[in-house]
C-alpha positions in Angstrom: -32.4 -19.5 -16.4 -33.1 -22.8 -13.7 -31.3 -21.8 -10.7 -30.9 -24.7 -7.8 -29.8 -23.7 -3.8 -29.4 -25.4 -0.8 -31.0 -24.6 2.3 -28.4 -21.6 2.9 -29.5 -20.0 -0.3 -26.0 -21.2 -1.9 -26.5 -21.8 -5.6 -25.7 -25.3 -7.0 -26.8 -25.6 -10.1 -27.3 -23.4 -13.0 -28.9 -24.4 -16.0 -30.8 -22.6 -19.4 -34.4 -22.6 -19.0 -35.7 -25.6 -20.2 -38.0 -26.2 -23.2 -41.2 -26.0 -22.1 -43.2 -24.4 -19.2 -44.4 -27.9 -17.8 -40.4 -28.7 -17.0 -40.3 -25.5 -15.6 -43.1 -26.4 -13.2 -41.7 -29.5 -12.4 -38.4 -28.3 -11.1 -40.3 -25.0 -9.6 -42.3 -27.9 -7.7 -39.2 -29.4 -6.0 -38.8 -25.9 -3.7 -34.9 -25.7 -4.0 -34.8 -24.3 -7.6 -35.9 -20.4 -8.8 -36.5 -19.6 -12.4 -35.3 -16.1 -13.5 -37.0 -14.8 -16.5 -34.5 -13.0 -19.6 -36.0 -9.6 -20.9 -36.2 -9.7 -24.7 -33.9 -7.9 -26.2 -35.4 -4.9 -28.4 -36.6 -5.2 -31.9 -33.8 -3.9 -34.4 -32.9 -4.4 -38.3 -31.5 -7.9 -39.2 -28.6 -7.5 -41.6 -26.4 -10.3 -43.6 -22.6 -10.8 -42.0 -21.9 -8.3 -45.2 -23.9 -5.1 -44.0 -27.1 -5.6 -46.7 -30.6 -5.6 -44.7 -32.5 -8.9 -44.7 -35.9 -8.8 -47.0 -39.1 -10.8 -46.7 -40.8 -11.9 -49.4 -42.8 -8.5 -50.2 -39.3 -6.8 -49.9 -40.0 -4.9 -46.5 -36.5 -5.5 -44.2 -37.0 -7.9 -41.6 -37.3 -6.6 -37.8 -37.0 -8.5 -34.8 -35.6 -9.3 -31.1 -32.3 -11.1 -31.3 -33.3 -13.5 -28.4 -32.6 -12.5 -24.3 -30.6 -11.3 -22.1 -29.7 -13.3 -18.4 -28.2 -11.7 -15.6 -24.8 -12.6 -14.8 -25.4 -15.0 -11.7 -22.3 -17.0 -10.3 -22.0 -19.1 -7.8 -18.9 -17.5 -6.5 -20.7 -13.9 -6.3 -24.6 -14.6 -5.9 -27.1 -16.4 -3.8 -30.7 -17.2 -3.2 -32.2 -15.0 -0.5 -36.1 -14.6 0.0 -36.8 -16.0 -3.2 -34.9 -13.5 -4.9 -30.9 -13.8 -6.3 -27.7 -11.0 -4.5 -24.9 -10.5 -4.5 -22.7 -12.6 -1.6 -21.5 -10.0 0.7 -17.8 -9.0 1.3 -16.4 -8.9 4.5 -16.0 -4.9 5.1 -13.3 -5.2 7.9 -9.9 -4.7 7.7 -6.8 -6.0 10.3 -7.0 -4.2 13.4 -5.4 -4.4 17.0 -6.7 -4.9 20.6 -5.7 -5.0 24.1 -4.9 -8.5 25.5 -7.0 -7.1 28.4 -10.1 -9.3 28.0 -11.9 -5.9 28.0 -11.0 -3.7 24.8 -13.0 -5.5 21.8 -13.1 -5.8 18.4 -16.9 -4.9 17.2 -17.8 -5.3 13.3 -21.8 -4.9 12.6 -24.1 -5.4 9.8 -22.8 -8.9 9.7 -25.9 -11.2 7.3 -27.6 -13.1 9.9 -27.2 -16.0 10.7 -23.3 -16.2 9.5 -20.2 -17.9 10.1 -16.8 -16.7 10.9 -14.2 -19.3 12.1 -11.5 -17.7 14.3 -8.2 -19.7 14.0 -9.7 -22.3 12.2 -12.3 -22.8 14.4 -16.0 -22.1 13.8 -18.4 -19.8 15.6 -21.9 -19.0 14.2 -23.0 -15.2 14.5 -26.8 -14.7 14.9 -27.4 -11.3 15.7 -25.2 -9.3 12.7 -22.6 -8.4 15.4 -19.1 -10.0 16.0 -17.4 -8.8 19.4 -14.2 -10.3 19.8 -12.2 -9.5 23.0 -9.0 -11.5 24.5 -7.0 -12.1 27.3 -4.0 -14.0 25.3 -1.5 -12.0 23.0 -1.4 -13.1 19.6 -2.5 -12.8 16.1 -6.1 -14.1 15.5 -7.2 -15.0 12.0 -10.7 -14.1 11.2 -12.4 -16.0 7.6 -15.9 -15.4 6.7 -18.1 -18.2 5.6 -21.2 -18.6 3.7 -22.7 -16.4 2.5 -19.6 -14.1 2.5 -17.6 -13.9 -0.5 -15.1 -16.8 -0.2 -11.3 -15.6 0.9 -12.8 -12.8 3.0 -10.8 -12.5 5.8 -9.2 -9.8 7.9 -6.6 -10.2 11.1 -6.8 -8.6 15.1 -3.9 -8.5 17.0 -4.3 -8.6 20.8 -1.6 -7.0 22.8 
């Protein structure tokens, strides 16, 4: 499997390994695309669609790997981090409330750095891993994660 990412690590393109190791090199050679081996699925019996075993030609049934098995990798769930594919995190917050004090704060840690998380449709990029989010205007403030968050993650803080 020919995986292709953008700088972030998000995964544009999938694609079935190609048919020879010279195209694999090519694309390898490009820097924005990671090829993921299959492991061979095990050796077993082959048997006909009716249940009888498959014979060769001295009459000894036929044993071999039916091929390989890929990891399930999505663009929706996975990206490309040090080289290697994971899972896109999900936002592990839920809606909570504050004091409209400009001093009582919201803190949620263990954030991927860098990340973004728009407040109220606007953008703010988090470098450390730590959001703190305090206010001194009542309201209802709409948190979304971006990339590399699961898309839709989002949770609410209401300052009071």
């Amino acid at each position: 499997m020919m995986l292709q990412f953008d700088e972030r690590g998000f995964i544009t393109h999938i694609r079935s390994d190609p048919e020879s190791q010279e195209i694999i090199d090519n694309f390898l050679s490009k820097g924005d695309w990671l090829h993921i081996r299959g492991k061979k699925l095990p050796r077993e019996p082959f048997f006909t669609p009716s249940g009888e075993p498959i014979l060769n030609e001295k009459g000894k049934q036929i044993v071999g790997s039916k091929g390989f098995v890929y990891p399930d990798v999505t663009h929706d769930f996975h990206y490309v981090k040090n080289g290697k594919v994971v899972a896109r995190p999900r936002l592990a917050a839920e809606s909570a409330a504050i004091k409209a004090d400009g001093k009582d704060t919201f803190t949620l840690k263990g954030l991927p750095r860098p990340c973004v998380m728009t407040i109220d449709g606007e953008p703010y990029e988090i470098k450390g891993g730590v959001l703190h989010f305090s206010t001194k205007d009542a309201g209802t403030y709409r948190f979304e994660a971006g990339f590399p968050f699961v898309d839709g993650s989002h949770f609410e803080v209401t300052a009071k």
